[in-house]
C-alpha positions in Angstrom: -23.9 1.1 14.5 -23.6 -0.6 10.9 -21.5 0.3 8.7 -24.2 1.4 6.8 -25.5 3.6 9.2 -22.4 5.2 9.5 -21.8 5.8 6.1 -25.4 7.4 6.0 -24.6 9.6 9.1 -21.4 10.7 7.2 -22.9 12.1 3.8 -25.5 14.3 6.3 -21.9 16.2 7.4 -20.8 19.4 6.1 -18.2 19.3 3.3 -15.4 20.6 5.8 -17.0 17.5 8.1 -17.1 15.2 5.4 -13.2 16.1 4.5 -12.2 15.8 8.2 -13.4 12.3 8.5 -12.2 11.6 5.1 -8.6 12.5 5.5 -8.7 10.7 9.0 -9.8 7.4 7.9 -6.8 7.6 5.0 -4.5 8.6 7.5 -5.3 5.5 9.6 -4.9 3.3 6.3 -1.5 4.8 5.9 0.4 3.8 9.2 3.3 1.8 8.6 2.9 -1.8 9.3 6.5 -3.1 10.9 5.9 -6.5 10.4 4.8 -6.1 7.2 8.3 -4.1 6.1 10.0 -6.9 7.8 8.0 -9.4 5.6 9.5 -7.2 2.5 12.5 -6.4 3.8 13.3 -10.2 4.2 12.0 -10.6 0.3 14.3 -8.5 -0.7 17.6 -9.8 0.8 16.5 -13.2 -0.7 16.3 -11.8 -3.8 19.6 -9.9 -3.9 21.2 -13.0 -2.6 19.8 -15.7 -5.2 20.4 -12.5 -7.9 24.0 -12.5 -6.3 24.5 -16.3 -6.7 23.1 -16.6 -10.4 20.4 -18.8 -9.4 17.8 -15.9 -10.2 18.4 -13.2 -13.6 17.1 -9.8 -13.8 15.1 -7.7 -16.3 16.5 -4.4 -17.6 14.0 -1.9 -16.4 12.9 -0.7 -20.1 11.3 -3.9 -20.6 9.6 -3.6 -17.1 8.0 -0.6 -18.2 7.1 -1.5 -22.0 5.5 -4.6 -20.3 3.5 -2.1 -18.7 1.7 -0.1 -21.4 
């Protein structure tokens, strides 16, 4: 089955259906991903430790944020 297909057998489902399959499909999306933490995890400590050495600065977290708007 297409994904096409599927997606028009899905709108045909009751609204209780339609949230069932809905919440499912975002609950698979949401499963933590090990070696992806590890990936960021590893980031991180690289960071803190060229922060740590001075070879890296920081940025106070009000400009962060007024970057932002």
């Amino acid at each position: 089955m297409s994904t096409t297909e599927l997606i028009e057998q899905a709108l045909k489902l009751e609204p209780q259906a339609k949230f069932i399959l809905v919440e499912s499909l975002l609950n698979s999306l949401d499963r933590p991903d090990a070696a992806l933490n590890e990936v960021w995890l590893d980031e991180a400590e690289r960071r803190l430790v060229a922060y740590r050495e001075g070879r890296i600065g920081a940025v106070p977290v009000e400009d962060v944020f007024r970057r932002r708007k």
